[in-house]
C-alpha beads as a LAMMPS data file, in Angstrom:
LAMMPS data file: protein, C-alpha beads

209 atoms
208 bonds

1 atom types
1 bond types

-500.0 500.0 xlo xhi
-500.0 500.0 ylo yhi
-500.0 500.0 zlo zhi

Masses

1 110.0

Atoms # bond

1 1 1 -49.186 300.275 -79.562
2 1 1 -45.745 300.038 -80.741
3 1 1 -43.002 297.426 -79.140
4 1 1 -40.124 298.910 -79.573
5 1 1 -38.661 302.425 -79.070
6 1 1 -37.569 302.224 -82.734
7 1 1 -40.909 301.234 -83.824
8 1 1 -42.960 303.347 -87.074
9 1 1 -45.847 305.614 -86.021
10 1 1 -48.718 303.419 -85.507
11 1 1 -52.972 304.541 -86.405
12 1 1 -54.846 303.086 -83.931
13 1 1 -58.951 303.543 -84.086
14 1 1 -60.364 302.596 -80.977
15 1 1 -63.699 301.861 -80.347
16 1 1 -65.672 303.275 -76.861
17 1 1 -68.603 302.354 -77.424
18 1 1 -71.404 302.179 -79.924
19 1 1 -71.586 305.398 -81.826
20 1 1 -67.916 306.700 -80.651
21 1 1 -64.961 306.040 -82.264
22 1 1 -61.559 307.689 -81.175
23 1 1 -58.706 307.722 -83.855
24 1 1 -55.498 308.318 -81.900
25 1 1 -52.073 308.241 -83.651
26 1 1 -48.722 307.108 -81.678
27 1 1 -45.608 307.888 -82.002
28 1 1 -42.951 306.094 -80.377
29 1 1 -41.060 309.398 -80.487
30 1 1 -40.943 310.242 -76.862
31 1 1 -41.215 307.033 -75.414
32 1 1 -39.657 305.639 -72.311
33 1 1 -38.769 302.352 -70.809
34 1 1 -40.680 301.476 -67.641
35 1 1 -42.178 298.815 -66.231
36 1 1 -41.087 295.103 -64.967
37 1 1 -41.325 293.756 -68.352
38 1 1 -39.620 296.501 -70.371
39 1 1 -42.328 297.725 -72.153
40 1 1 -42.528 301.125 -73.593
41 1 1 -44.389 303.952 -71.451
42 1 1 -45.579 306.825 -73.504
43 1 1 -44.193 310.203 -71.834
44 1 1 -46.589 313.268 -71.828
45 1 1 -46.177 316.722 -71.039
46 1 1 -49.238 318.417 -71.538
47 1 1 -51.503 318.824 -68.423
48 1 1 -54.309 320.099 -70.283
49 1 1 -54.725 317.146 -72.521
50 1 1 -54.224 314.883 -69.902
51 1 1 -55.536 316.277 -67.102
52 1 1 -58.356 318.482 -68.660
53 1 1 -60.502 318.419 -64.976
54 1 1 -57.700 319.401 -63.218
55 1 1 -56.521 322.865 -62.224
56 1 1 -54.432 324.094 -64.284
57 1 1 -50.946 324.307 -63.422
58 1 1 -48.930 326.906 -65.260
59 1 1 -45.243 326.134 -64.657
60 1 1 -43.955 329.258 -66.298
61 1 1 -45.730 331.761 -64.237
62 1 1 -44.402 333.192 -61.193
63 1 1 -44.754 332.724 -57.613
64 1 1 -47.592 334.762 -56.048
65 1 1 -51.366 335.178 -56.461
66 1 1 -53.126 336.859 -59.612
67 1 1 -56.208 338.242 -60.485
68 1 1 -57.406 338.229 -64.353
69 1 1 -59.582 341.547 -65.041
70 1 1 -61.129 339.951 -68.305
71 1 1 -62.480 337.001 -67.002
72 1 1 -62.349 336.713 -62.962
73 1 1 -59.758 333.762 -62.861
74 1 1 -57.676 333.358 -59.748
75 1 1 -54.414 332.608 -59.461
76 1 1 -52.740 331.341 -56.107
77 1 1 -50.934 328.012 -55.254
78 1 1 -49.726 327.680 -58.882
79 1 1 -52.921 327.050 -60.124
80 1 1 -55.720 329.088 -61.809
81 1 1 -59.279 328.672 -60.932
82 1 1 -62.225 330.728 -61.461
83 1 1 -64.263 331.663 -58.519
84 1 1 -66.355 335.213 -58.254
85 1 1 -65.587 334.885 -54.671
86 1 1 -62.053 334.441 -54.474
87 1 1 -61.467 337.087 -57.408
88 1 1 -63.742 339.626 -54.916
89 1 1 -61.278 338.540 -51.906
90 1 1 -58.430 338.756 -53.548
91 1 1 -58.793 341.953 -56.333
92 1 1 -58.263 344.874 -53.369
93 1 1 -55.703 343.218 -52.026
94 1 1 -52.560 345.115 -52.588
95 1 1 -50.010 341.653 -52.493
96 1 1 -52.189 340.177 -55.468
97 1 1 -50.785 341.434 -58.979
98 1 1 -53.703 342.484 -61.204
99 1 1 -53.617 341.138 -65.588
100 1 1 -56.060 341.777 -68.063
101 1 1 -54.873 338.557 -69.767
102 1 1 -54.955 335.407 -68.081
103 1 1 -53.990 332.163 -70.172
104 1 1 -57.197 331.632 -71.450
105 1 1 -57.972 335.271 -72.382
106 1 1 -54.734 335.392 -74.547
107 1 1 -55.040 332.431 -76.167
108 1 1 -59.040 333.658 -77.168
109 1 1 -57.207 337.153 -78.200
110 1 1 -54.572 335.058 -80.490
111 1 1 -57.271 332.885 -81.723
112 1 1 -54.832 330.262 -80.505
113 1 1 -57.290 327.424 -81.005
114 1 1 -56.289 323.924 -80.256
115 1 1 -59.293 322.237 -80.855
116 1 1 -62.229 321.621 -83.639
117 1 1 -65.303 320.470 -82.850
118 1 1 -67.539 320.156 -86.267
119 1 1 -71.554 319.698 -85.687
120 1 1 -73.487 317.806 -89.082
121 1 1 -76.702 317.848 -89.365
122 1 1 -78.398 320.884 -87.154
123 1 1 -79.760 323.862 -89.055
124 1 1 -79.140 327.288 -88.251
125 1 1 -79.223 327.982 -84.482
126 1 1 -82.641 329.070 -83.189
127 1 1 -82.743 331.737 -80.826
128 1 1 -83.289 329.179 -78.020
129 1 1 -81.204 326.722 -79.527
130 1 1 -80.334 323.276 -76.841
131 1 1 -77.599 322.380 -78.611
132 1 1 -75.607 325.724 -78.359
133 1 1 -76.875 325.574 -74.547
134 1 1 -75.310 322.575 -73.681
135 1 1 -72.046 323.619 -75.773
136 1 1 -72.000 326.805 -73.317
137 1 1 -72.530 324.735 -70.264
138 1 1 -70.417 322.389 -70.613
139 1 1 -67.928 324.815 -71.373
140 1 1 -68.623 327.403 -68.506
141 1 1 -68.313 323.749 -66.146
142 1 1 -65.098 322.873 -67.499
143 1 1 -63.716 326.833 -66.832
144 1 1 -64.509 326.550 -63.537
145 1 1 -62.110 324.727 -62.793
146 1 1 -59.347 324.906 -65.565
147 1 1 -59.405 328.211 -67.028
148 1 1 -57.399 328.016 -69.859
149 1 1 -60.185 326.135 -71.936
150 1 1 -62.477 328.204 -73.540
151 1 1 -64.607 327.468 -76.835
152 1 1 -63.612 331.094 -79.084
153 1 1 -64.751 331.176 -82.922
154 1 1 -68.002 329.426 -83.645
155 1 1 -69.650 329.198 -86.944
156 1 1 -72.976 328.347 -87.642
157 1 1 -74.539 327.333 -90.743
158 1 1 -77.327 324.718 -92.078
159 1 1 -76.198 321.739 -91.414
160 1 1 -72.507 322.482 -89.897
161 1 1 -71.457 323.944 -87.076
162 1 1 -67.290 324.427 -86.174
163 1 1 -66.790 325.275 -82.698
164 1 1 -62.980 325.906 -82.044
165 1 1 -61.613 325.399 -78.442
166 1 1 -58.388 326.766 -76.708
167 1 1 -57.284 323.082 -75.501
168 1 1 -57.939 319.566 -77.245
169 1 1 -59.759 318.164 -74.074
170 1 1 -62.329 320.601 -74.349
171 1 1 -63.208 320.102 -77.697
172 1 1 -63.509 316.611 -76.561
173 1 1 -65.497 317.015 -73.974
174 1 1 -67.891 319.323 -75.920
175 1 1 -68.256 316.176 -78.374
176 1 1 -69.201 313.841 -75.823
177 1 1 -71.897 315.829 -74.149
178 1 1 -73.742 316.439 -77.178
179 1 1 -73.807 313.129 -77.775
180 1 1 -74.933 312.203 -74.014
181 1 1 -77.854 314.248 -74.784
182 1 1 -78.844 313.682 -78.533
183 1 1 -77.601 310.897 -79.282
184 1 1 -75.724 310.684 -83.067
185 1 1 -71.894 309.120 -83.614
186 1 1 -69.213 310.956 -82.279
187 1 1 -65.922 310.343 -83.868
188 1 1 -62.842 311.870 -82.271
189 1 1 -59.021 312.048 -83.725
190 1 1 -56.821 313.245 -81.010
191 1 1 -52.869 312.509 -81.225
192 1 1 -51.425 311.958 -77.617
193 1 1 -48.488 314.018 -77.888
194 1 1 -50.446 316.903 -80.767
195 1 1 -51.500 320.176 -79.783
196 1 1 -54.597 319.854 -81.407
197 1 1 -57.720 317.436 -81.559
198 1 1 -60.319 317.205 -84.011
199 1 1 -63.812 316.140 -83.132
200 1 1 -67.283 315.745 -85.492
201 1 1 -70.491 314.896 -83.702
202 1 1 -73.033 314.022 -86.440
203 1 1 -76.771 314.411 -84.739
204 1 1 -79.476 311.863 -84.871
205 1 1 -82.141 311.992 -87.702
206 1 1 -84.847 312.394 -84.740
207 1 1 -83.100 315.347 -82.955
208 1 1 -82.518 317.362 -86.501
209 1 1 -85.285 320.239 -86.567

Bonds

1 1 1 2
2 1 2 3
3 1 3 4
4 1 4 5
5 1 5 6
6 1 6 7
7 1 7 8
8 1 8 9
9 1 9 10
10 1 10 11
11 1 11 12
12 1 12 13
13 1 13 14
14 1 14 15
15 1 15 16
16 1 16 17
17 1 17 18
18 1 18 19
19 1 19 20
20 1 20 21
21 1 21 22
22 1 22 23
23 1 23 24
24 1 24 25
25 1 25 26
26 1 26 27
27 1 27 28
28 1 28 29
29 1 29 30
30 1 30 31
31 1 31 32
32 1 32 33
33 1 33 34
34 1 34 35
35 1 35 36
36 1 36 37
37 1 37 38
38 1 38 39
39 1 39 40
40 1 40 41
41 1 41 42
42 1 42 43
43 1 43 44
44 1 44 45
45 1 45 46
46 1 46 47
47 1 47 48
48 1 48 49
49 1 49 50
50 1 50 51
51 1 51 52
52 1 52 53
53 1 53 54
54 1 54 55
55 1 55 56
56 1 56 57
57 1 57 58
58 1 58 59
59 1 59 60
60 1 60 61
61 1 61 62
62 1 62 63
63 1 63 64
64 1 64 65
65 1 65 66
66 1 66 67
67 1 67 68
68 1 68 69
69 1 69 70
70 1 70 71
71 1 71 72
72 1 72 73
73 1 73 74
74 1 74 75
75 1 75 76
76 1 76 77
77 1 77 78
78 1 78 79
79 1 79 80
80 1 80 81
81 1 81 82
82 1 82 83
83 1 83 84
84 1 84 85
85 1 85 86
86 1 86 87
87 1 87 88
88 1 88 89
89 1 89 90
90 1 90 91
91 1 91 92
92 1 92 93
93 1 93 94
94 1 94 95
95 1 95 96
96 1 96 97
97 1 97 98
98 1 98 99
99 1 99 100
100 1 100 101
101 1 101 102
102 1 102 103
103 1 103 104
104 1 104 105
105 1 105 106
106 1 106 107
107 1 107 108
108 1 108 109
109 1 109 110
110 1 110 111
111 1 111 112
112 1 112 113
113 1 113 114
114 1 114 115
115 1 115 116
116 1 116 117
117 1 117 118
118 1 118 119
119 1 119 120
120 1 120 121
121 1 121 122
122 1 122 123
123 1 123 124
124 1 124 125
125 1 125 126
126 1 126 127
127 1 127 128
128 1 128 129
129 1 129 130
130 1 130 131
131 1 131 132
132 1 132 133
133 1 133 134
134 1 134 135
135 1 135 136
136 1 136 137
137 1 137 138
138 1 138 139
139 1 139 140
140 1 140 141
141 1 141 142
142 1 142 143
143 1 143 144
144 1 144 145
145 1 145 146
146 1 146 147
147 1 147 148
148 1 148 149
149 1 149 150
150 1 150 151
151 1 151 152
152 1 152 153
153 1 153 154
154 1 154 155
155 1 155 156
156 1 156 157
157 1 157 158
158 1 158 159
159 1 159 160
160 1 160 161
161 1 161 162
162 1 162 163
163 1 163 164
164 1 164 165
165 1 165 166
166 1 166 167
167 1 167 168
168 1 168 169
169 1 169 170
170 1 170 171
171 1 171 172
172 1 172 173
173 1 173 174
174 1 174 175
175 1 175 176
176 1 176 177
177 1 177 178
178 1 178 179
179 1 179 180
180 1 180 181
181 1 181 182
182 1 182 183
183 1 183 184
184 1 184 185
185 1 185 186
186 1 186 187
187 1 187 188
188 1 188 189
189 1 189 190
190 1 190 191
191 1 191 192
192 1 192 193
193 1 193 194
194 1 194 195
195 1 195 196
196 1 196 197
197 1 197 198
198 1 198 199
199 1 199 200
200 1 200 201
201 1 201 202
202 1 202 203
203 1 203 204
204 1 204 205
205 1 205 206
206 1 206 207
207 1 207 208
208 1 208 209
């Protein structure tokens, strides 16, 4: 990290553990003094990056509750969720406005994609294919709970897959659960304070059909 608030932008690869390496640039741009002994406290502002199993807190809608049409989420207490029993609550109600776009359905219909997962190694997808599975999983997990990440284009072909994502945490997260299951190296370059993370998950010899 850098020392000083005047400091270069600094490449740091950081190794989690065998078979994972995360390549995270810093910036000192941004930075603030905290701390007993001065030293420099990176400020973020992006809740989905950070926080990517939180709910998600959008701070530019309005008060009230919502319903989204296109995909269930809920809206109420500032935060979206989705929850097929709270959208059937809350949909007839006449004090909950109704959208056809929540956050995560616009940024699908903008192909606003914010991360890049890229798969080496697996051939085309079979039409009961466990990598793909676990992809949609791990994705309809994650949605649960913060809406706004979605995976939207995916294209398949031997030997590379690209998955893109609506947030960089998902993307992330995609990469590490293929590699909880099949093994491989996972190598992920996600700036802190960059609206976009790239991940490639290269399978194991033994797991490619």
């Amino acid at each position: 990290m850098p020392g000083s608030p005047d400091s270069a932008c600094t490449r740091v690869v950081q190794p989690v553990r065998k078979g994972v390496t995360v390549t995270a640039r810093y910036s000192t741009k941004g930075f603030a003094q905290g701390g007993g002994a001065g030293r420099p406290k990176q400020v973020y502002r992006d809740i989905v990056q950070l926080y990517p199993d939180q709910p998600h807190d959008d701070g530019s809608a309005p008060a009230g509750k919502m319903v989204c049409t296109g995909c269930h989420a809920v809206y109420e207490r500032k935060h979206w969720h989705i929850s097929e029993s709270d959208f059937q609550r809350m949909h007839d109600d006449d004090t909950v406005t109704r959208i056809t776009q929540c956050p995560g359905c616009k940024r699908i219909a903008e192909k606003d994609f914010r991360g890049e997962l890229t798969i080496l190694g697996p051939p085309l997808r079979q039409p009961v294919d466990e990598r793909y599975q676990r992809i949609l999983d791990a994705e309809a997990r994650a949605k649960r709970i913060n809406p706004i990440g979605r995976v939207g284009d995916v294209h398949i072909g031997p030997g590379r897959w690209t998955v893109q994502t609506t947030t960089p945490a998902l993307a992330v997260r995609l990469g590490h659960e293929l590699q909880k299951a099949f093994g491989g190296d996972l190598s992920i370059d996600r700036p802190p304070q960059s609206d976009m993370a790239r991940v490639m998950w290269i399978e194991a010899p033994s797991h490619v059909d």
